[in-house]
C-alpha positions as CSV (number, residue, x, y, z in Angstrom):
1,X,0.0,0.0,0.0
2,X,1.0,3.4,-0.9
3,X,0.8,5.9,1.7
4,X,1.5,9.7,0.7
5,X,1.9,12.8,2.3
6,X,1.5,16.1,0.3
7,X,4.4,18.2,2.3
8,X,8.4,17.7,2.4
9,X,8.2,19.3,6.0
10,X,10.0,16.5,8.4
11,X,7.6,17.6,10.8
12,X,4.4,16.4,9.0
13,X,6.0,13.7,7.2
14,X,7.1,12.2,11.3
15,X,3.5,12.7,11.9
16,X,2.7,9.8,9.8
17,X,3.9,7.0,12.0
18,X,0.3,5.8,13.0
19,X,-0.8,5.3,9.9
20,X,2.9,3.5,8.4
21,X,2.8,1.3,12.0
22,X,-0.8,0.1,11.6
23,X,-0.1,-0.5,7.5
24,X,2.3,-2.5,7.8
25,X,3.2,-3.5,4.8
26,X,3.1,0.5,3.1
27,X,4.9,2.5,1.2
28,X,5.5,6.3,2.5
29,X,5.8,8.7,-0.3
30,X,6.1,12.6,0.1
31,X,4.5,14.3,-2.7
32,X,4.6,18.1,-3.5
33,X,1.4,19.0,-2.7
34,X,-0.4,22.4,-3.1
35,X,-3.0,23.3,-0.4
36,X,-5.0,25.6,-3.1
37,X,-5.3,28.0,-0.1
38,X,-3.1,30.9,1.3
39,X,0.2,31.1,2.0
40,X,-1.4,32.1,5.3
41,X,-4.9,30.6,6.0
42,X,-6.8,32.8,8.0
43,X,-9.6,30.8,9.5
44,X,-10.3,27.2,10.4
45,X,-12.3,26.4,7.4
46,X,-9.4,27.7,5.3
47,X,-6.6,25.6,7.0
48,X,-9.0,22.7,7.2
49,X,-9.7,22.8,3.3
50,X,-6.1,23.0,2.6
51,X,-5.8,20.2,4.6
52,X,-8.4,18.0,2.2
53,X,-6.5,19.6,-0.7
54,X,-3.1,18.2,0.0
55,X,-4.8,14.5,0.9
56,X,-7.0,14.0,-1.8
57,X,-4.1,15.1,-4.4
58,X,-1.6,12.7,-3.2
59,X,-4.7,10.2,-4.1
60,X,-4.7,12.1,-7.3
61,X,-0.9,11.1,-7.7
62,X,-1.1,7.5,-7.1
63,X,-1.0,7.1,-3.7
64,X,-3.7,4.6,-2.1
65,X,-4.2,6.8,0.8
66,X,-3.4,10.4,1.3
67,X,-2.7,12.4,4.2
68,X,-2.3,16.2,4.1
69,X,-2.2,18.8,7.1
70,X,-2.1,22.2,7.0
71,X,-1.6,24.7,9.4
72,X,-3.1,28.4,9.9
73,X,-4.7,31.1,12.1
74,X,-8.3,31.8,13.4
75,X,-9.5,34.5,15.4
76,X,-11.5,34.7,18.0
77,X,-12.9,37.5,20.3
78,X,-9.8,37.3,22.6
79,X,-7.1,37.1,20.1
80,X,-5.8,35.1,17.3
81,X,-5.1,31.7,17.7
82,X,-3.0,28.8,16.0
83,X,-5.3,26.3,14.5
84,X,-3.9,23.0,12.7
85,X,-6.4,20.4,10.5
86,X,-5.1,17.3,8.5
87,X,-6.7,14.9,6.7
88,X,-7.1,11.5,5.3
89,X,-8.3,10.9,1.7
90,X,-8.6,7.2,0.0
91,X,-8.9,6.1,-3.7
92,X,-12.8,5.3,-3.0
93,X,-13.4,8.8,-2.6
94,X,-13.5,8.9,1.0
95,X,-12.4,12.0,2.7
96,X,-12.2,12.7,6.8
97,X,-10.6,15.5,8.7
98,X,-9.4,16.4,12.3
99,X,-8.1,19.6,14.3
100,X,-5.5,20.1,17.0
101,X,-4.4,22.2,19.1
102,X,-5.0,25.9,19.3
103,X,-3.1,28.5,21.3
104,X,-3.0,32.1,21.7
105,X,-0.3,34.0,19.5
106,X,1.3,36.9,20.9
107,X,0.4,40.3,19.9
108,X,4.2,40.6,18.3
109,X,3.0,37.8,16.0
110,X,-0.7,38.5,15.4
111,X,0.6,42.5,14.1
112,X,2.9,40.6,12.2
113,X,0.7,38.1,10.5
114,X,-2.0,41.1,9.9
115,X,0.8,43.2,8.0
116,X,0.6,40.4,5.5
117,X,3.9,37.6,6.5
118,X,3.5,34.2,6.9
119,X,3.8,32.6,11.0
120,X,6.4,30.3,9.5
121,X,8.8,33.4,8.5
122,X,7.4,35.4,11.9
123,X,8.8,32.4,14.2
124,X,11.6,31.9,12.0
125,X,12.6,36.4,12.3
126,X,12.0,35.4,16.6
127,X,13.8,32.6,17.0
128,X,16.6,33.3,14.4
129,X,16.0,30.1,13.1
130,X,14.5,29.9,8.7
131,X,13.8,26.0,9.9
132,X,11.7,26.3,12.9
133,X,8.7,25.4,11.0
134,X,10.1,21.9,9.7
135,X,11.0,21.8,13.7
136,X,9.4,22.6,16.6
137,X,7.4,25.6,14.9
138,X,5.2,28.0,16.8
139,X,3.8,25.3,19.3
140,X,7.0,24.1,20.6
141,X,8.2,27.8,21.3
142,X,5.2,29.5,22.4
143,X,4.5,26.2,24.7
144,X,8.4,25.9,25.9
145,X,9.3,23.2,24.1
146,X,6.5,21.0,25.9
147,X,4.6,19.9,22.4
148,X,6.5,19.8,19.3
149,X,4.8,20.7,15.7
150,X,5.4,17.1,14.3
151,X,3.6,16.0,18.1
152,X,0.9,18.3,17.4
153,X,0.4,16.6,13.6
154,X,0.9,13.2,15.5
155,X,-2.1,13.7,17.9
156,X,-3.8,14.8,14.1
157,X,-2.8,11.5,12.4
158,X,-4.0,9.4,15.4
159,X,-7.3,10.9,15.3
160,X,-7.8,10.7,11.5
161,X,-6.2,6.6,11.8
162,X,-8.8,5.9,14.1
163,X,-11.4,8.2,12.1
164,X,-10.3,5.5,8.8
165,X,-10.5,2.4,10.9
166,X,-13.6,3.0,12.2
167,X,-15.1,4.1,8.7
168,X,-13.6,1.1,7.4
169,X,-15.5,-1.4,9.4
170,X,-18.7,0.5,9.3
């Protein structure tokens, strides 16, 4: 079985233990993937259909299953937020998607992100650090280092294995 991931990012592509561990006989295969969304999503639905974007067109590429996740911003009336989706997409046409965890940006970040730049090249101007965002990204430094990126994608990918399974034996 092919399994693909639509991102290069080592974060995501970590992420997608659960599903390589319970397919055990599969194939990982990172394709370049385009979300069809922002550079920056802005909402939850955004991020989310970015998300759906990335899996189905691994599908579209040849993979059995696809997997994409995508992260992005939200607001809400106390601030903006980090919101993350991914998703799971199969050759039958079936399509299921799960969030993660959200925290508050800081204001430095939020002006930044409404002046138009991406969170990945925000973190990356904070921390000195271009690569943050195939590391620990904006979770592991706004939460100490207690919950990595590729953790926060994990908790994703276990949600949307379990999602599949269960859809599965419907």
């Amino acid at each position: 079985m092919k399994i693909g991931i639509g991102s290069s990012n080592p974060a995501k592509i970590k992420a997608t233990q659960p599903f390589i561990e319970y397919f055990q006989e599969s194939e990982l295969v990172s394709y370049s993937s385009d979300s069809l969304v922002s550079a920056q999503p802005f909402s939850d639905e955004e991020t989310k259909i970015g998300a759906i974007n990335r899996a189905k067109d691994c599908v579209k590429q040849g993979a059995d299953i696809g997997i994409g996740f995508e992260g992005g911003v939200m607001e809400l009336e106390d601030g903006m937020y980090l919101c993350n989706w991914g998703a799971v997409a199969d050759q039958e046409g079936n399509v299921l998607s799960a969030a993660g965890a959200r925290i508050l940006l800081p204001s430095l970040i939020v002006t930044g992100l409404k002046q138009g730049k991406e969170l990945g090249t925000l973190m990356g101007e904070l921390t000195r650090d271009p690569e943050i965002r195939k590391k620990d990204g904006a979770i592991g430094v706004f939460t100490s280092g207690m919950l990595s990126r590729s953790e926060m994608f994990l908790h994703i990918s276990t949600i949307l294995l379990g999602q599949y399974i269960y859809s599965m034996n419907k």
